[in-house]
Every structure is written in C-alpha cells, then in structure tokens.
C-alpha positions in Angstrom: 0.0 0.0 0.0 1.7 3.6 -0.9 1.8 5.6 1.9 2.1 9.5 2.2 4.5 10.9 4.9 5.2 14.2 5.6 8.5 15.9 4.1 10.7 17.1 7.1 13.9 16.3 8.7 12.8 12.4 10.2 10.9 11.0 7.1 14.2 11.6 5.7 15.8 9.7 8.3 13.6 6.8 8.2 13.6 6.6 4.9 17.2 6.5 4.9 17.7 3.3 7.2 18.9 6.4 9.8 18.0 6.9 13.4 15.7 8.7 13.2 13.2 10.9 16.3 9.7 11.8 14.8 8.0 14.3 17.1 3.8 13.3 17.3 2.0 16.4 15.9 -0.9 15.0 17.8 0.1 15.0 21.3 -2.4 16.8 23.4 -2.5 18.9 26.3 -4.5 16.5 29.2 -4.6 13.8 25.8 -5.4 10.8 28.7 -9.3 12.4 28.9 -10.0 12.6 25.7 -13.4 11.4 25.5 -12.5 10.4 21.8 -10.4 7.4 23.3 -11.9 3.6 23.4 -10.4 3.2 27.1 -10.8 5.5 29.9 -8.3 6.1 33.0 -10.3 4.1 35.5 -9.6 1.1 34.5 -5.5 1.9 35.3 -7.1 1.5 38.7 -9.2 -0.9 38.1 -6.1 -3.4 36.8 -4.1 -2.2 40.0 -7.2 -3.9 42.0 -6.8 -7.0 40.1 -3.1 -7.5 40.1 -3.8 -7.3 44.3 -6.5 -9.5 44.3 -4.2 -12.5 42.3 -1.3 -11.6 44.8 -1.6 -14.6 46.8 -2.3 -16.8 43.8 1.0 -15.5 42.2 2.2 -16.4 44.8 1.2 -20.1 45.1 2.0 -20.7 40.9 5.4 -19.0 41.2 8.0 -20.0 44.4 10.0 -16.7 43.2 7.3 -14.5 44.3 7.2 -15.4 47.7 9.8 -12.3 48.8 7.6 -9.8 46.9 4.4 -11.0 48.4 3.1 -12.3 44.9 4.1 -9.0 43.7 5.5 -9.1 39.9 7.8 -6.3 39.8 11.4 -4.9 38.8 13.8 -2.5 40.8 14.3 0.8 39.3 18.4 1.4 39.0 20.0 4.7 38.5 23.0 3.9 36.1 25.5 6.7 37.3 28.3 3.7 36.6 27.7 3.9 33.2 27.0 7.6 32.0 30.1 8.1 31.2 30.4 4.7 28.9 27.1 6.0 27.2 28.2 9.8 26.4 25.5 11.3 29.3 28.4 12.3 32.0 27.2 16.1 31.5 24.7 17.3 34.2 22.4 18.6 31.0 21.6 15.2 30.4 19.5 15.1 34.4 19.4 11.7 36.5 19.2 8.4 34.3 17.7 5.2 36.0 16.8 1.8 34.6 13.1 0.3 35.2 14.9 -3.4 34.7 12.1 -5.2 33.3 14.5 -7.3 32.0 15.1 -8.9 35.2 11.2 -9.2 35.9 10.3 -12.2 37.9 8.2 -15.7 36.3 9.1 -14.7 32.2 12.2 -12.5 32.5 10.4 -9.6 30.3 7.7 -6.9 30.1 5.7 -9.0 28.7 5.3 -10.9 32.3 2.8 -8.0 33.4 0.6 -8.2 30.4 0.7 -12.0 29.8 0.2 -13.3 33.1 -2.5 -11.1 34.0 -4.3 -11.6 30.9 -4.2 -15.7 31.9 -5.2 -15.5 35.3 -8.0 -13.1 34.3 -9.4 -15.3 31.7 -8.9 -18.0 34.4 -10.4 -16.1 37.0 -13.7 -15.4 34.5 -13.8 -19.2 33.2 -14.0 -20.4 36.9 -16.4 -18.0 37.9 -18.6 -19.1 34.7 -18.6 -23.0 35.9 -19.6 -21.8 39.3 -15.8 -23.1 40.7 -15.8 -19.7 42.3 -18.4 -17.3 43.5 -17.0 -14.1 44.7 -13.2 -12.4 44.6 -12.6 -13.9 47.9 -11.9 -17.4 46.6 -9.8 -16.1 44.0 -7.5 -19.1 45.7 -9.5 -21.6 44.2 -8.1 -21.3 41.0 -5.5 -23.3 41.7 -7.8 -26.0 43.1 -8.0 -29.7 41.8 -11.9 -28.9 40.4 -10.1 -25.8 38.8 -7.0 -27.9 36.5 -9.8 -30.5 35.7 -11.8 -27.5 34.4 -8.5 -25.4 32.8 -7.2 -29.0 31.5 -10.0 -29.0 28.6 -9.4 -25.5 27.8 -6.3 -23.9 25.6 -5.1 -20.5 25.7 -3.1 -19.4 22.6 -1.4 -16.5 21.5 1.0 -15.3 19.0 4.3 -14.0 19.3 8.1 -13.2 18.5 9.2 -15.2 21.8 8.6 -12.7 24.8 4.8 -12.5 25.2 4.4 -16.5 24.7 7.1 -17.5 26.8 5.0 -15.3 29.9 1.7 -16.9 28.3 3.0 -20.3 28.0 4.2 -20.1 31.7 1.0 -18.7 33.4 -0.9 -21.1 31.2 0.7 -24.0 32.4 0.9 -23.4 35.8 -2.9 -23.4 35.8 -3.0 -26.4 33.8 -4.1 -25.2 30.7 -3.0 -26.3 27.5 -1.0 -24.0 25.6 -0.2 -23.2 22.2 2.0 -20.4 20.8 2.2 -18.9 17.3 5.9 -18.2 16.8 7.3 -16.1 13.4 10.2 -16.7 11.6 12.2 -13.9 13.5 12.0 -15.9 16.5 14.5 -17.1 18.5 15.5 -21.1 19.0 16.2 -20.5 22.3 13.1 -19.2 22.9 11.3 -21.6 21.0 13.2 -24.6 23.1 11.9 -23.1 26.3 8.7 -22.9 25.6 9.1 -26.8 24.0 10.8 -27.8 27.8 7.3 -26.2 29.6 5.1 -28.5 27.7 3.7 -26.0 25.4 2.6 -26.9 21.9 5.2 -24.2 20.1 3.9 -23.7 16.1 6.2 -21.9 13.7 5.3 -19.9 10.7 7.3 -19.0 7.8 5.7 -16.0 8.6 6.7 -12.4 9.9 5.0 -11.3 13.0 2.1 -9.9 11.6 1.3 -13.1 9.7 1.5 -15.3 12.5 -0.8 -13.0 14.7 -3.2 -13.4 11.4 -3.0 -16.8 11.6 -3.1 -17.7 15.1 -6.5 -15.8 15.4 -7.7 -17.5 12.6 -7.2 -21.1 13.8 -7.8 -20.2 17.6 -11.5 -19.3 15.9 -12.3 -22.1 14.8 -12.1 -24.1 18.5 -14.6 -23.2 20.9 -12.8 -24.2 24.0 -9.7 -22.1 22.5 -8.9 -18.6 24.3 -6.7 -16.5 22.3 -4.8 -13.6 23.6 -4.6 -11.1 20.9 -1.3 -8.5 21.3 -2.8 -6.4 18.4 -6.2 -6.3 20.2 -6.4 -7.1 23.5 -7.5 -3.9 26.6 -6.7 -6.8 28.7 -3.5 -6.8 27.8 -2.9 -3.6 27.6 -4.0 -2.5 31.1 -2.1 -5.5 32.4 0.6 -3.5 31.6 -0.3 0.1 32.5 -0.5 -1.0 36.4 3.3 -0.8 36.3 3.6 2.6 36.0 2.4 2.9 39.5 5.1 0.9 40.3 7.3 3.4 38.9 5.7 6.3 40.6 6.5 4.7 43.9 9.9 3.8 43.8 10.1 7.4 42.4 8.6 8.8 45.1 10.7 6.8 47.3 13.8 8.0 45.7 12.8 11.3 46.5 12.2 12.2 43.3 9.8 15.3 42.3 7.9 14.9 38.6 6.0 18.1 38.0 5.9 20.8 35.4 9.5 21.7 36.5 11.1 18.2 37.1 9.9 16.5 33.8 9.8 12.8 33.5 11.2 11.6 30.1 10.7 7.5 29.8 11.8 5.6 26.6 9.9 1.6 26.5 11.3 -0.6 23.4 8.5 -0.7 20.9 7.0 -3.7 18.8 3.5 -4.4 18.6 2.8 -1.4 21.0 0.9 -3.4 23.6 3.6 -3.2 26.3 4.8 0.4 25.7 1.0 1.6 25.3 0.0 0.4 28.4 2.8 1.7 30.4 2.8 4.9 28.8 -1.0 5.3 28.8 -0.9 4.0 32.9 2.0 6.9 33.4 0.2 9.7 31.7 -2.6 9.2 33.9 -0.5 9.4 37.1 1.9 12.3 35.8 -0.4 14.4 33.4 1.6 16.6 30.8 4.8 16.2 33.6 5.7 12.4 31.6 7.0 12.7 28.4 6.8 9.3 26.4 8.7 7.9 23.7 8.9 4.3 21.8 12.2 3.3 20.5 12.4 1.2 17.2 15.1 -0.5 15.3 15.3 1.6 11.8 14.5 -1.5 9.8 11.5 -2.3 12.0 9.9 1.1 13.0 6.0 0.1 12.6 5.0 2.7 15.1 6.7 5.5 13.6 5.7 5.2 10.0 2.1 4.5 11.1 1.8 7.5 13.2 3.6 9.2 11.0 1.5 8.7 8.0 -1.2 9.9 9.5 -3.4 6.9 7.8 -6.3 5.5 9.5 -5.7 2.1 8.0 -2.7 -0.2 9.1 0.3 0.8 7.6 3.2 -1.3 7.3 7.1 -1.1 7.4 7.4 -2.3 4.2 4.8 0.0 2.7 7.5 2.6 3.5 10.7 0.4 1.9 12.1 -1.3 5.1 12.6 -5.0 5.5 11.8 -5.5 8.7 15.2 -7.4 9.6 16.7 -6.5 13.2 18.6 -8.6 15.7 16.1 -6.9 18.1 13.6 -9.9 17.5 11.9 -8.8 20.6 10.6 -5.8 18.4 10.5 -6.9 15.0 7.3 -6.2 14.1 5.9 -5.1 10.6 3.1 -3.0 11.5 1.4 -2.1 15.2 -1.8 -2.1 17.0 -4.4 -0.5 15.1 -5.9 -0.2 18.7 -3.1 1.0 20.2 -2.1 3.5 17.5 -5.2 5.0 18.5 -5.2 5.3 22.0 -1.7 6.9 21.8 -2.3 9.7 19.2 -2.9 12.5 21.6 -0.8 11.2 24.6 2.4 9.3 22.9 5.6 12.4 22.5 7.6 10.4 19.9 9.0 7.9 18.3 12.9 7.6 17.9 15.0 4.5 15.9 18.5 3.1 16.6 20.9 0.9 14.5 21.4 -3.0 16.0 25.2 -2.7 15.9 24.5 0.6 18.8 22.1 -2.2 21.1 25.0 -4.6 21.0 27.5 -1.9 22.4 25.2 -0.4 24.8 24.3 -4.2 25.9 28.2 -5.1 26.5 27.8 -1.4 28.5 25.0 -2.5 30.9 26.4 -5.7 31.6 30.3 -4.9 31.7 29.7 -1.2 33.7 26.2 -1.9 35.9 26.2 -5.7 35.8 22.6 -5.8 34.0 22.3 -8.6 31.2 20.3 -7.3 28.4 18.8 -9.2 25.1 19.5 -6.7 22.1 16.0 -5.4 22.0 16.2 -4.2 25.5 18.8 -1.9 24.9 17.1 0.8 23.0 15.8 2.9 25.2 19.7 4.1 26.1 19.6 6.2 23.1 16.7 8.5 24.2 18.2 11.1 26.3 20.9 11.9 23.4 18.4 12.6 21.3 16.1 14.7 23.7 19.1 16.6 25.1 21.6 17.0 21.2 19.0 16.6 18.7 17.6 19.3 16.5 14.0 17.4 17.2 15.0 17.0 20.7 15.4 21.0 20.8 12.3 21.4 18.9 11.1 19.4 21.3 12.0 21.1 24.1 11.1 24.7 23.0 7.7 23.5 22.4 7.0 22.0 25.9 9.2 24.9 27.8 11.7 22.6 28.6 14.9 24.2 27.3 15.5 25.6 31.0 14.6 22.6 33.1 15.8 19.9 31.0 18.8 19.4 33.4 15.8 18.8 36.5 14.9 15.6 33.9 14.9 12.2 34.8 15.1 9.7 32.1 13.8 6.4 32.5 15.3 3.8 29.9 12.9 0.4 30.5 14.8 -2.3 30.0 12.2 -5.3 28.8 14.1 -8.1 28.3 17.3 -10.3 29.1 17.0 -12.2 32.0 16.1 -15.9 30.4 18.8 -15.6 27.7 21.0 -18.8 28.0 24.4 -18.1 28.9 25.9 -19.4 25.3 23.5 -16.8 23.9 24.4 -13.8 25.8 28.4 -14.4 25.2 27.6 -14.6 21.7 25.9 -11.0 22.4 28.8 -9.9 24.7 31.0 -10.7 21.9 29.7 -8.6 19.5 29.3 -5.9 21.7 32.8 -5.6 22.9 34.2 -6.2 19.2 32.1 -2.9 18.3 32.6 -1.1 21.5 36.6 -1.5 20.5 36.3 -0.4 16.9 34.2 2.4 18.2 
C-alpha cells in the first residue's frame, strides 16, 4: 500500500535506514481524557485492584514470588556507573535510571505484566462461569484440583516473536491449561526450546510477525474451547501492563524524586507491537499528566509505530509499505506493522518515536552488563539512546522549546525500561557480549 508521509527532517531519516526521532504532531494537552479514546483512566485503577487481588495466587504458581508478596515487579536502577560509557556524564543530560524489566520475575520480560495477568483473568472469568468460584474472595480456588480438571480442557493461545508466549506459555501452564503459541520466523531457538521444555505446543510460521498474529486468530476461531490472547487487540493486555507505571511512581517517590511541570519525567519503552509500551505509557500519563514525556524506541528496519503515526493513515500501515525490510537482531521488536488499537489510544498522549541501529544495542548491551552488571537481550537496549536525542537533537530541541523545557531539562529524569534479558541462555548472551565488545573496540 503507498503511503504519504510528511517531508521534514525524520521521514528523511527513516527513509534512509537512519536513526531517526519523529515528534507526534498529535500530542495533546491532558490527551489521557480525551473522550475520543476507546479506554478511559479508570480502568488503570481498576487493573491495579486485580493484580492485588491474584497476589496470593501469584504467589502459590510462582515460588519466586514469595519475597515480593506475589508481587511481579522490577527495581528501578540509577546507572551513574555507566553515564560516562554511554556519552550522558554532563549534568544537561539530568538523573538516568533503569526500570529493569528485563530482570522481571516468572518470564524475564515486560511482557510478564501483560501475559500473566491476561491468563489469570481469563482464568479467573472461566472459573467464575462454571460456578468453581463465586465471589473475589476465593480467587484461591483457581488453583484447586476442580479448577485444573476445568482449565485442563481449555487452551489459551497467543501469538508472538518469543517474549509474550514465553510469559503466556508459563502462566498457562501453571494453571493447567494447554498452551499453544504462534511463533514467526524472526523468533529465537532458544526461545522456541523453552517454551518446548514447559510442555507447550510451540507452532512456527514461515511467517513475519504480523502473519503469525493473522493466523493464530484465525485457527484459535475455529475451536470453541480455545482462548486466544490477541497483542494487536487485547484492553486486557494492555491494562495489564499500565499498572506498572504505579510501580514506577512509587519507587520514584521513594527515591525522593519530584515529577512536576518543572522536574519532567522523560521514559523511553522498546517498541514492537505497542501493547507493552502503550499500556505503560498510557498507565504513566494518567499518574503524571503533561509532567511524563513518552517515547517508543524502534530498530530503523523495523519502526512500525513510527511510519504508522507518522503517515497519518487510518488504516494499518506497514514497514514495508515505507521500503524497510523488517530485519533487526532486536527480535523482541520486530514487528511489521502495530496495534491499530493502540495507534489510536496513543495519538494524543504518545511524544515520539525515535530508531536506533542493531550494531548501537549490542555496544550499549556489552555497556549494561560490563559497567552496571545488567544482562540485556539486544532489543532491551534501546531505550539508552533516548536522552541523546532529547538533550543534542535538533528534534529534541524542537522538542524542548515546544513543551518549555529548554531551561529545566537538566531537572529531567530519564527512565530507559529495559524489557528483556534475564532468560537468555548463557551461550547466547556471550555470543551477544562478543559482538558488543568487538564494536565497542572499533568504536
């Protein structure tokens, strides 16, 4: 499908294979209440409420939640050992911290808040429909034997490039259900092995990630007592995910840190489907208002979110409509086109979208690990390029001088979320290490 996209500065970028930071034209002042929106702010609330109410199941599936409480969540790291390795010594660049999702608890990736909660409440709603349980206080029950028997018949499916059915395939399992995952051709083996070892039906398709998606719906249809979890689709999902930026705001406030009109809050979330970066981002504007300044980070082969917003269109528009292949170590991310849903919900709130070379997340991975001792997959990475471009960019500036921010930028804190790394297998991650230093030494 031709596509139209505007003729400045970041269309030539893109178009270029270059990173790139496109600015949204649509962000709004107070965008979270726009009535416009198919999701409202309550239910950010609401999904806090639910991921208290499964605590003590969490608890019971997963012996690795028993020092949070059944809480999944990550620490929030400032990286002051490693400014200096990533160019951001200068105090223009503000305080830099790490939300290190990629050492999250049960799947070792973002994807643990959405795909987990998504099981548990379909779980939650199949038991309460077979009369297994009859109010939220025997939410416990779920874990009963009349439960399996019950979740044994049933199959929850989803499709994915590795991250989001590995946290699928684990919840599902550990409630008995059967599980089947969709995996695309810019999967990972390793990934694919893992899932195998859980005892979860793994089907590949010579497919890209889109395709897969396309066809997992399609054959999840046509079984009644299948439940698929749609990542292009799904509020469930999505609001799974938004309850971490509460999270956030706590260990924040904790730190002592202000966020207001004068202390900005710039966070940068690895981008693929959107599902994952739109909830968090939605979840944060509606704690911090115009104070939290968003952006998604894409590989500059893979930017679906980018030339989507970009364009402007209201149908799907895909990376290779605009001439990219889609081909990025950052499999995590490498997606042809986003959420139609979530393109939507993030028109007036989302600040930007920036895109970054694979040969810079395999130095700034050998960074994290080799400076900070935190172990990154590729995709994960991305976020570390965010404050260079908000801080030396001509976009950044323009950025800036729109939002009053030229004086206080140096009051910032930057949040790079880290969403995956922690279930790479050892051989894998030396491989990555590897790289890295090779390209950190001819740097």
């Amino acid at each position: 499908m031709p596509i139209n996209l505007p003729n400045n500065q970041a269309r030539d970028d893109v178009l270029a294979g270059r990173p790139a930071l496109w600015l949204n034209p649509n962000l709004k002042q107070d965008g979270i209440w726009d009535t416009k929106l198919p999701v409202r702010p309550s239910r950010v609330s609401e999904a806090e409420s639910n991921w208290m109410l499964i605590a003590s199941l969490l608890e019971k599936c997963f012996p690795e939640l028993k020092a949070t409480g059944g809480k999944i969540e990550s620490a929030l790291i400032e990286v002051s050992p490693m400014r200096e390795a990533l160019g951001y010594s200068s105090s223009e660049f503000g305080r830099i911290f790490v939300k290190a999702d990629n050492d999250l608890p049960v799947a070792g990736s973002i994807q643990a808040r959405g795909g987990v909660y998504e099981v548990f409440m379909y779980a939650k709603a199949l038991a309460e429909s077979q009369g297994i349980i009859s109010s939220e206080k025997e939410v416990d029950r779920l874990v009963s034997e009349e439960a399996n028997a019950l979740f044994s018949k049933h199959t929850i499916a989803v499709g994915s490039t590795g991250n989001l059915s590995l946290s699928v395939g684990i919840a599902a399992r550990a409630l008995g259900f059967q599980a089947v995952v969709h995996i695309c051709s810019e999967a990972k083996d390793w990934k694919v092995d893992r899932l195998t070892r859980l005892g979860v039906k793994v089907v590949r398709h010579n497919a890209d990630y889109s395709g897969a998606i396309d066809l997992a719906r399609a054959q999840a249809e046509a079984d009644i007592n299948t439940y698929f979890i749609d990542n292009e689709r799904s509020q469930t999902l999505f609001f799974g995910y938004s309850a971490a930026a509460n999270e956030l705001a706590s260990q924040l406030s904790k730190a002592h840190i202000t966020v207001d009109d004068n202390h900005p809050l710039f966070v940068y979330l690895p981008c693929g489907i959107g599902g994952a970066p739109g909830g968090a981002s939605y979840g944060l504007k509606a704690i911090f208002g115009n104070a939290a300044h968003t952006f998604f980070v894409e590989p500059v082969q893979s930017p679906s979110a980018l030339v989507h917003m970009m364009s402007g269109s209201s149908e799907q528009v895909s990376v290779y409509d605009a001439g990219m292949n889609n081909k990025t170590e950052a499999d995590a991310i490498a997606v042809p086109r986003m959420s139609e849903f979530v393109a939507e919900v993030m028109k007036p709130l989302l600040s930007g979208v920036f895109t970054v070379v694979d040969d810079d997340l395999f130095r700034w991975l050998w960074i994290a690990q080799t400076q900070q001792s935190i172990r990154l997959e590729p995709s994960a990475t991305a976020g570390f390029a965010g404050p260079k471009f908000i801080v030396n960019s001509p976009q950044g500036h323009a950025y800036l001088e729109q939002h009053g921010l030229r004086e206080k930028i140096a009051n910032a804190t930057h949040v790079v979320w880290t969403t995956g790394g922690a279930f790479v297998p050892e051989e894998q991650f030396t491989k990555f290490m590897e790289r890295g230093a090779s390209l950190v030494k001819d740097s």
